[in-house]
N, C-alpha and C positions, 0 to 999 in steps of 0.2 A: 619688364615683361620677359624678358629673352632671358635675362640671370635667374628666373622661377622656373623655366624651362629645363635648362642646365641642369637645377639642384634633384630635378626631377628625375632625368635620364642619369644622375649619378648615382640615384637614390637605387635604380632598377638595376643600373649593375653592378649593386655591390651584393657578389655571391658569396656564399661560404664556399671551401671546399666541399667537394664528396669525400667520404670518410671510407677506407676501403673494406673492401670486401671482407672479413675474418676468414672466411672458406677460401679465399684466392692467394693470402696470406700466411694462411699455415693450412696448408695439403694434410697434416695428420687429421685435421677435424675431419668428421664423416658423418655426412647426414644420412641418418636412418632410423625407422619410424619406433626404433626399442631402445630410442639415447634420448629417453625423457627428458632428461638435464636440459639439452641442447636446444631441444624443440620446444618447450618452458620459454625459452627467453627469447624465442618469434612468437608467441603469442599473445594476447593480452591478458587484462584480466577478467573483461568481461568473456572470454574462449575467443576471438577473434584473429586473425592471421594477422601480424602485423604490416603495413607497407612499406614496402621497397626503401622510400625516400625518408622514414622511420628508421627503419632497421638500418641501412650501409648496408645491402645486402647487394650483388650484382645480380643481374637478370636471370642469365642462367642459372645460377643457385638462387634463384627465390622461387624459379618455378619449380627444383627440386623439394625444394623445402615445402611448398606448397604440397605438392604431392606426398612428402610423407607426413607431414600432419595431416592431410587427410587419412590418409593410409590408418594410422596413429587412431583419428578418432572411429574410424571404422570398425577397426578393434577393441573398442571403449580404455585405451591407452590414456586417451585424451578426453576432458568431457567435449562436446561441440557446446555449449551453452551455460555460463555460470549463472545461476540467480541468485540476485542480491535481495536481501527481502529484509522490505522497509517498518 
């Protein structure tokens, strides 16, 4: 009973790393809302932001990034909604 135990609490910490940040890692990238490229590959394909624990993005640049794909779709840079149509 105790050995199923074990296998269990082995099972729960076994983490991956965090994969780091790209922005924290190379200072040239620069988030802003007219580097379509950039902001393409936090999003999904349905238009969706992608998350944190998705992306390797750190905190503070995800809420940048968040703010300028908003920013982005405010502008219709970006769509806010893709439809797929079946």
């Amino acid at each position: 009973m105790a050995s199923k135990r074990n296998q269990k609490k082995n099972k729960r910490k076994d983490h991956r790393r965090h994969k780091p940040c790209p922005f924290c890692t190379n200072p040239s990238l620069e988030i802003d809302y007219k580097n379509f490229d950039l902001l393409r590959r936090f999003v999904s394909e349905r238009g969706k932001i992608v998350a944190r624990r998705n992306s390797g993005v750190c905190a503070k640049h995800q809420r940048r990034l968040a703010k300028e794909i908003k920013r982005a779709r405010f502008l219709a840079l970006i769509p806010y909604v893709v439809y797929i149509y079946r």
